[in-house]
PyMOL Python script that loads the backbone (N, CA, C, O; Angstrom):
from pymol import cmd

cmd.read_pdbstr("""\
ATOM      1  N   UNK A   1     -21.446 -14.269  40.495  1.00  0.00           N
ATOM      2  CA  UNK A   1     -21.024 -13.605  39.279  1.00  0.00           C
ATOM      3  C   UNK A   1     -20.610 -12.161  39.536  1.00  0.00           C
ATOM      4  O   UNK A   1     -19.563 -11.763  39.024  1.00  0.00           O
ATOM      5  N   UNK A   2     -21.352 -11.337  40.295  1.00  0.00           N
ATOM      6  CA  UNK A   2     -21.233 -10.082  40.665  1.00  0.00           C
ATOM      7  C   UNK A   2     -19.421  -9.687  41.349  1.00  0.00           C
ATOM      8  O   UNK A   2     -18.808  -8.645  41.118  1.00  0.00           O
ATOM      9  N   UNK A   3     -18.916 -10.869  42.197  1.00  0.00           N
ATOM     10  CA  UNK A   3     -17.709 -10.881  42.929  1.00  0.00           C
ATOM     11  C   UNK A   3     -16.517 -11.279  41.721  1.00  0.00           C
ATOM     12  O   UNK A   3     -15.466 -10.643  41.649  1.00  0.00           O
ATOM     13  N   UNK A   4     -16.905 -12.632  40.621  1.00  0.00           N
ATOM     14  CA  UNK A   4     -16.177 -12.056  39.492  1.00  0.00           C
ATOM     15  C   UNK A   4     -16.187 -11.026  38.794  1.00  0.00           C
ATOM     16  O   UNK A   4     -15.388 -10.912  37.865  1.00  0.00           O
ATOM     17  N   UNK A   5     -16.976 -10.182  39.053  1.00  0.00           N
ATOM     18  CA  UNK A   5     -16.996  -9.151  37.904  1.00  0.00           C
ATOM     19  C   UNK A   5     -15.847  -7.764  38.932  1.00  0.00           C
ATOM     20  O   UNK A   5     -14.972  -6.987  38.550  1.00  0.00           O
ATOM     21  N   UNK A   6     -16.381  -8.011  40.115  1.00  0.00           N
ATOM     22  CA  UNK A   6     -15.620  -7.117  40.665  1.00  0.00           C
ATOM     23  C   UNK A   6     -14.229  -6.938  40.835  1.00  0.00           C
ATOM     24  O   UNK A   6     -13.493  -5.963  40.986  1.00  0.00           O
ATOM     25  N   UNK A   7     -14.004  -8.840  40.725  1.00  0.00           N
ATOM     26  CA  UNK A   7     -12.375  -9.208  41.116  1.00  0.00           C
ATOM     27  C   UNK A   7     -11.849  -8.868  39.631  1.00  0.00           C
ATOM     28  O   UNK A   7     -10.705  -8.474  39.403  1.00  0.00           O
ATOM     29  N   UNK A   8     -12.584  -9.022  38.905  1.00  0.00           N
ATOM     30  CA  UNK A   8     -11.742  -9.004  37.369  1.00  0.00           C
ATOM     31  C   UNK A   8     -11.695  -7.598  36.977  1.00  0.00           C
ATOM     32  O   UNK A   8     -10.629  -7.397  36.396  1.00  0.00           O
ATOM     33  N   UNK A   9     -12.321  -6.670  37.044  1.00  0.00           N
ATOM     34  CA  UNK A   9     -12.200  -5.117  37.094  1.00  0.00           C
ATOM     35  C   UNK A   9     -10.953  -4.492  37.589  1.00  0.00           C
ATOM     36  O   UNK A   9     -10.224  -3.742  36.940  1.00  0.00           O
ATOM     37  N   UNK A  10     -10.756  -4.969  39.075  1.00  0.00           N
ATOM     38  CA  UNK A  10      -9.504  -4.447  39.648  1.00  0.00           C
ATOM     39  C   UNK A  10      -8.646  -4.812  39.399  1.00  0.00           C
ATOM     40  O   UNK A  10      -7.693  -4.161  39.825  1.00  0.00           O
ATOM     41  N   UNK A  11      -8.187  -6.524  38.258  1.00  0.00           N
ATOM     42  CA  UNK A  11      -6.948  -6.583  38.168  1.00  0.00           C
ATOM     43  C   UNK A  11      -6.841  -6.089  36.511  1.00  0.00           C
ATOM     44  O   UNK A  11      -5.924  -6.453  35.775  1.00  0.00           O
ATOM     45  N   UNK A  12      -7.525  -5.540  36.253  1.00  0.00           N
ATOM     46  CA  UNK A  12      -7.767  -5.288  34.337  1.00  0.00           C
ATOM     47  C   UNK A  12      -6.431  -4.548  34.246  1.00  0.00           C
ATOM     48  O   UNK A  12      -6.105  -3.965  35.280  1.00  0.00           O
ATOM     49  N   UNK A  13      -5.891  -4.492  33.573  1.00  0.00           N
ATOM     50  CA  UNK A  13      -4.488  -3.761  32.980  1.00  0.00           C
ATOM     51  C   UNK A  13      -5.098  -2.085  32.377  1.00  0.00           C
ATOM     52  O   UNK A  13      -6.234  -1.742  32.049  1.00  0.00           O
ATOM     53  N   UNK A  14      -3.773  -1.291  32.418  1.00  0.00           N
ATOM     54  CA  UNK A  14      -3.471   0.021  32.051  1.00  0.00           C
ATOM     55  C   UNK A  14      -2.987   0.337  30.947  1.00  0.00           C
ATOM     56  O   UNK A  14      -1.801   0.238  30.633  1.00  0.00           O
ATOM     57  N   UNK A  15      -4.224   0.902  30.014  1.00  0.00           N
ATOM     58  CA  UNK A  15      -3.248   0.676  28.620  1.00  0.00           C
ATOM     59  C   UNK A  15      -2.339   2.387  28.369  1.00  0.00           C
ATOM     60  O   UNK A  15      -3.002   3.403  28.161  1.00  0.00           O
ATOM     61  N   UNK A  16      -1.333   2.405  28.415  1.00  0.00           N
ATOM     62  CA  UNK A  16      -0.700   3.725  27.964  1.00  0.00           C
ATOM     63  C   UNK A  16      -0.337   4.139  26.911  1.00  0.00           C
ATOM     64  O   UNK A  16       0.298   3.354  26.208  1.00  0.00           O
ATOM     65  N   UNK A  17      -0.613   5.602  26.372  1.00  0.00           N
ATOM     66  CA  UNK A  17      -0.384   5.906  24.686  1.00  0.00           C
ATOM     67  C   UNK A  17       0.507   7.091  24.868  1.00  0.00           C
ATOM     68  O   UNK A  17       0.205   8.035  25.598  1.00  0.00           O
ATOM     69  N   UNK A  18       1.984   6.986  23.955  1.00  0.00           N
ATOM     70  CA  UNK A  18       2.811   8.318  24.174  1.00  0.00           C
ATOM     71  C   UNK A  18       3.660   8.474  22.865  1.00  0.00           C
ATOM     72  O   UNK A  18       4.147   7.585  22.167  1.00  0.00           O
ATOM     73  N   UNK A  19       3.711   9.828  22.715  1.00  0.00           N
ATOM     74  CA  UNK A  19       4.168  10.005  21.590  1.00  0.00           C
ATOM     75  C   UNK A  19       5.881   9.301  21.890  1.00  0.00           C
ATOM     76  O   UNK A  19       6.401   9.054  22.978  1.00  0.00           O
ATOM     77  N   UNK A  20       6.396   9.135  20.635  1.00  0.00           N
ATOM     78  CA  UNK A  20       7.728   8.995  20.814  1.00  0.00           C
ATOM     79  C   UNK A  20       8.621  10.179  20.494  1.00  0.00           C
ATOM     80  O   UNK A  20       8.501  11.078  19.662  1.00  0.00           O
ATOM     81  N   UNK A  21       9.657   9.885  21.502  1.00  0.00           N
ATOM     82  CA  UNK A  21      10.871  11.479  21.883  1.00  0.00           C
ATOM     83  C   UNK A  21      11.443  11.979  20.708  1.00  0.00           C
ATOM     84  O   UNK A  21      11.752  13.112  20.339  1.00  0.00           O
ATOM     85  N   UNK A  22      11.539  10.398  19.999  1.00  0.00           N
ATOM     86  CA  UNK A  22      12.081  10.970  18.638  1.00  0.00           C
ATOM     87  C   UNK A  22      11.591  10.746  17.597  1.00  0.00           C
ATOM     88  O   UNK A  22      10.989   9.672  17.571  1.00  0.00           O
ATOM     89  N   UNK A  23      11.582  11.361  16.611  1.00  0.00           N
ATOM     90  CA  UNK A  23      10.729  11.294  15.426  1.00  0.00           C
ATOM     91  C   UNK A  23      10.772  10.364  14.363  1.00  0.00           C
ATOM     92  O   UNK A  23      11.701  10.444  13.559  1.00  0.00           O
ATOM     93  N   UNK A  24       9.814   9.402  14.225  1.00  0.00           N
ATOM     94  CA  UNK A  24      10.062   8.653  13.434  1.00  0.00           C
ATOM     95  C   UNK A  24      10.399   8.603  12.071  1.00  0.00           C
ATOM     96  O   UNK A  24       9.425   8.992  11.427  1.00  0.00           O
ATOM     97  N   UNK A  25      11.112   8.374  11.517  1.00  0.00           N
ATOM     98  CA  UNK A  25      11.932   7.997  10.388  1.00  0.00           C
ATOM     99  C   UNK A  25      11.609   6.829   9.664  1.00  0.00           C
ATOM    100  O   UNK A  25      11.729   5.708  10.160  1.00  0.00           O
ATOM    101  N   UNK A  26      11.070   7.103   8.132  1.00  0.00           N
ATOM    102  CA  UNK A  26      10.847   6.337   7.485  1.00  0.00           C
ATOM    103  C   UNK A  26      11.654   6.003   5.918  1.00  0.00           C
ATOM    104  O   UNK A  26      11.456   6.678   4.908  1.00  0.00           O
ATOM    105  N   UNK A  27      12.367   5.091   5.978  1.00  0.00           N
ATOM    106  CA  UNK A  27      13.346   4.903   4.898  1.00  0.00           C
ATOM    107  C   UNK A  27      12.560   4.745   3.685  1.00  0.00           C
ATOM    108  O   UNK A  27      11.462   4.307   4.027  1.00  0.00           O
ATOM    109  N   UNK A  28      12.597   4.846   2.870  1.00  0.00           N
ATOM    110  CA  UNK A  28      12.558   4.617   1.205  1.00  0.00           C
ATOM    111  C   UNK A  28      13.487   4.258   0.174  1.00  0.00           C
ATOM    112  O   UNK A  28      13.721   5.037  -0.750  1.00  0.00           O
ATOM    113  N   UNK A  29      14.207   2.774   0.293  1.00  0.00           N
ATOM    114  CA  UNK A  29      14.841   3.082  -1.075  1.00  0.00           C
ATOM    115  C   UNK A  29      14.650   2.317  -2.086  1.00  0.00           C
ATOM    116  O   UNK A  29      14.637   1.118  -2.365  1.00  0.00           O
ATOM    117  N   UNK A  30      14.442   3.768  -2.774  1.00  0.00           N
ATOM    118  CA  UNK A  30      13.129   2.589  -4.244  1.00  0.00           C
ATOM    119  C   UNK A  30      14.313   2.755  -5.208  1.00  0.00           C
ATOM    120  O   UNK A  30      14.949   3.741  -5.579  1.00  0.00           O
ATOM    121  N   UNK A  31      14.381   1.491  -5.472  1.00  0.00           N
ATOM    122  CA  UNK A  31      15.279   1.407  -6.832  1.00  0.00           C
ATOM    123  C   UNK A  31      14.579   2.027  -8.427  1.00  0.00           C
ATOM    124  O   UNK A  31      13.689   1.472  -9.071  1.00  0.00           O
ATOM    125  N   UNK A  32      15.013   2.813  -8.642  1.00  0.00           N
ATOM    126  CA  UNK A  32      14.089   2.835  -9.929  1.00  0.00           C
ATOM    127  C   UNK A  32      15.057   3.067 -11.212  1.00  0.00           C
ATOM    128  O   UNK A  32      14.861   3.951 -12.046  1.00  0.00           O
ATOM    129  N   UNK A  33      16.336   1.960 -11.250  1.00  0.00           N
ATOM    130  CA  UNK A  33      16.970   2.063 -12.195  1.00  0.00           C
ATOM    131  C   UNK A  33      16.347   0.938 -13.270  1.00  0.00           C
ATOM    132  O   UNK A  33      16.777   0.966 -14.423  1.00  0.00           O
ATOM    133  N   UNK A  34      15.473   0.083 -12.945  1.00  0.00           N
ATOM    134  CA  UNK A  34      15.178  -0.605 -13.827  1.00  0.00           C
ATOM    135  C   UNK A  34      13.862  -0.074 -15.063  1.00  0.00           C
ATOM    136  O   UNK A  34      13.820  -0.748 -16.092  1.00  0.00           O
ATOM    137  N   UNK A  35      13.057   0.855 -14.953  1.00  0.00           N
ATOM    138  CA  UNK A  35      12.384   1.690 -15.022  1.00  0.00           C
ATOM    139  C   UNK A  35      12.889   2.445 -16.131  1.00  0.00           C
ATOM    140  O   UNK A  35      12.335   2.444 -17.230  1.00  0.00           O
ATOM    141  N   UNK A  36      14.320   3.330 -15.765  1.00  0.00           N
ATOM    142  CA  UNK A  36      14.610   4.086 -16.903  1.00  0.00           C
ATOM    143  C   UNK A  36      15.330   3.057 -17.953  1.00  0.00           C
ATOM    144  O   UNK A  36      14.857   3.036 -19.089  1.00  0.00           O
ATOM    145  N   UNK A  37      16.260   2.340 -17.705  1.00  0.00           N
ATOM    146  CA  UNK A  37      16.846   1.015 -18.336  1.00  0.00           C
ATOM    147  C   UNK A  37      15.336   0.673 -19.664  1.00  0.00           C
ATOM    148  O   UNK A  37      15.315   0.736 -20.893  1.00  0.00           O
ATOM    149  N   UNK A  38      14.616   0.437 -18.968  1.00  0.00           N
ATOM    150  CA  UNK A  38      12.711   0.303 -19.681  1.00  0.00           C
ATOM    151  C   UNK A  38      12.919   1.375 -20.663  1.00  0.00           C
ATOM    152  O   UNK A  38      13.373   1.180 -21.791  1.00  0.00           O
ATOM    153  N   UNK A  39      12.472   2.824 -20.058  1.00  0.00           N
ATOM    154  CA  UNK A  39      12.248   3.433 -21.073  1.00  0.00           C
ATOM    155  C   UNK A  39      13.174   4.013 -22.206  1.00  0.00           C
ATOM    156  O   UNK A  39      12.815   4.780 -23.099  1.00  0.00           O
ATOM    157  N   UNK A  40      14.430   3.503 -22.002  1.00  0.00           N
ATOM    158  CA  UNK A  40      15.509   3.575 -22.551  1.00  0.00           C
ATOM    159  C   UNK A  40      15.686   2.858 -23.752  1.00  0.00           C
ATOM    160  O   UNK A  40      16.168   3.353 -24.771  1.00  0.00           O
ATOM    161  N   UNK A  41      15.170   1.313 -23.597  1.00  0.00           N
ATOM    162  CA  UNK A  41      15.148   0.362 -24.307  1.00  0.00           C
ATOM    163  C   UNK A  41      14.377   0.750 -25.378  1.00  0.00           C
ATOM    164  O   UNK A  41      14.666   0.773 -26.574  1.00  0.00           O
ATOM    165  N   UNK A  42      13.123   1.124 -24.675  1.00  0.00           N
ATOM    166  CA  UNK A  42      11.625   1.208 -25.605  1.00  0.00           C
ATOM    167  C   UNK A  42      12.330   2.349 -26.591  1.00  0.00           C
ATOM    168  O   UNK A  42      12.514   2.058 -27.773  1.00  0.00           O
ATOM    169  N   UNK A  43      12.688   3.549 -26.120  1.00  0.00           N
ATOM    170  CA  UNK A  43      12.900   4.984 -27.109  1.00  0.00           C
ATOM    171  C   UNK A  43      14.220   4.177 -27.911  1.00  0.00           C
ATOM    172  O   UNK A  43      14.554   4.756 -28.945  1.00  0.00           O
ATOM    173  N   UNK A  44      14.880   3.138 -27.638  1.00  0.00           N
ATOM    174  CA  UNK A  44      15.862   2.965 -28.742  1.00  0.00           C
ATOM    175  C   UNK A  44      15.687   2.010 -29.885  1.00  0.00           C
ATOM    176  O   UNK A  44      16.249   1.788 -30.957  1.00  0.00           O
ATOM    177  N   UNK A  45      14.663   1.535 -29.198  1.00  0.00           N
ATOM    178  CA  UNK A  45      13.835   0.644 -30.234  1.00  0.00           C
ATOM    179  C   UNK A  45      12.767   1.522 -31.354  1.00  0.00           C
ATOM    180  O   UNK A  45      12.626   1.224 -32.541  1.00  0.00           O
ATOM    181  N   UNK A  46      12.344   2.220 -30.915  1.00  0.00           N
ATOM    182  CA  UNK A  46      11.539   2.969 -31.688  1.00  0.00           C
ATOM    183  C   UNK A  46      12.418   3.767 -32.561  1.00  0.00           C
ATOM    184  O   UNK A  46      12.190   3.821 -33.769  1.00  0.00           O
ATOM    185  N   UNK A  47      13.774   4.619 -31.822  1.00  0.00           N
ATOM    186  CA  UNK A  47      14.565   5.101 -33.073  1.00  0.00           C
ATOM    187  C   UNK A  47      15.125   4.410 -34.274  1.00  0.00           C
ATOM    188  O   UNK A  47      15.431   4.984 -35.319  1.00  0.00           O
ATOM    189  N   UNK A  48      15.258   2.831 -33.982  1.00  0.00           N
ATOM    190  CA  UNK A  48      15.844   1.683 -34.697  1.00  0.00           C
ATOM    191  C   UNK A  48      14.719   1.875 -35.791  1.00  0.00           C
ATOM    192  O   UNK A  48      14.985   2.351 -36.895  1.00  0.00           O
ATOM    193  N   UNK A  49      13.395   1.461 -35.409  1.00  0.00           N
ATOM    194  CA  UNK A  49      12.608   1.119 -36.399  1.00  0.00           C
ATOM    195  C   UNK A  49      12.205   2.727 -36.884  1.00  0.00           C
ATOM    196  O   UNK A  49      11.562   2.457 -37.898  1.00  0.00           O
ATOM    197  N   UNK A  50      12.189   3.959 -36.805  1.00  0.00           N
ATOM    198  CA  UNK A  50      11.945   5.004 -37.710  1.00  0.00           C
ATOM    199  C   UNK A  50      13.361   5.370 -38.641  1.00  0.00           C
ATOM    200  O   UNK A  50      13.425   6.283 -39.464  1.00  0.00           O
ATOM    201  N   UNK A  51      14.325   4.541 -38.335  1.00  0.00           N
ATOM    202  CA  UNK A  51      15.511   4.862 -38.931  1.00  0.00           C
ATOM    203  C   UNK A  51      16.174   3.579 -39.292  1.00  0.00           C
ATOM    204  O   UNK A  51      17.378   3.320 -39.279  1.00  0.00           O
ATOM    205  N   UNK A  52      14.897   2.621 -39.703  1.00  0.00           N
ATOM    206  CA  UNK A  52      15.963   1.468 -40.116  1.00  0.00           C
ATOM    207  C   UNK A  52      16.623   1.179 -41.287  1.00  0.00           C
ATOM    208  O   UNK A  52      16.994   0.097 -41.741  1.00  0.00           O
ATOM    209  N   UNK A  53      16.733   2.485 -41.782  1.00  0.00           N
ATOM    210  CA  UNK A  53      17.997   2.901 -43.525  1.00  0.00           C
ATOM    211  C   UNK A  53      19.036   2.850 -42.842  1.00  0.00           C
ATOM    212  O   UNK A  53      19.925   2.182 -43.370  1.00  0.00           O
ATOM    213  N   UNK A  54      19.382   3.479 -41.464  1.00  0.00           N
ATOM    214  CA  UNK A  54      20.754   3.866 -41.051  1.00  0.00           C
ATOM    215  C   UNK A  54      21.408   2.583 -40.790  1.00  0.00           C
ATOM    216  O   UNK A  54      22.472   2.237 -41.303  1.00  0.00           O
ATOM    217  N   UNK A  55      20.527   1.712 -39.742  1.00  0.00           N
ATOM    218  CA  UNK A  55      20.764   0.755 -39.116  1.00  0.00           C
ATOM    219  C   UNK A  55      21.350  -0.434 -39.769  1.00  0.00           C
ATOM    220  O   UNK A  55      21.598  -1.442 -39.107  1.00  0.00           O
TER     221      UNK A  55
END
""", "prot")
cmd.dss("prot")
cmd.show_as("cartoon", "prot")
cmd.util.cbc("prot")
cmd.orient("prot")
């Protein structure tokens, strides 16, 4: 057991950690037209019903 332990030690791998050269970049593209479309709806609905003489 002792001669596996020794043989398996010396072939164990090298783990390496490095920054990268260039800076990572993280995209975002959040749609958020559906959102105002939302609150758009809601505030025109609410003007409908405080003004439904006009309507």
């Amino acid at each position: 057991m002792a001669a596996g332990a020794i043989l398996s030690a010396g072939t164990a791998g090298c783990i390496n950690i490095a920054a990268p050269d260039k800076p990572i970049v993280i995209e975002l593209n959040v749609n958020i037209r559906q959102e105002v479309i939302y609150r758009l709806a809601e505030d025109a609905a609410n003007t409908v019903e405080q003004n439904a003489d006009i309507f």
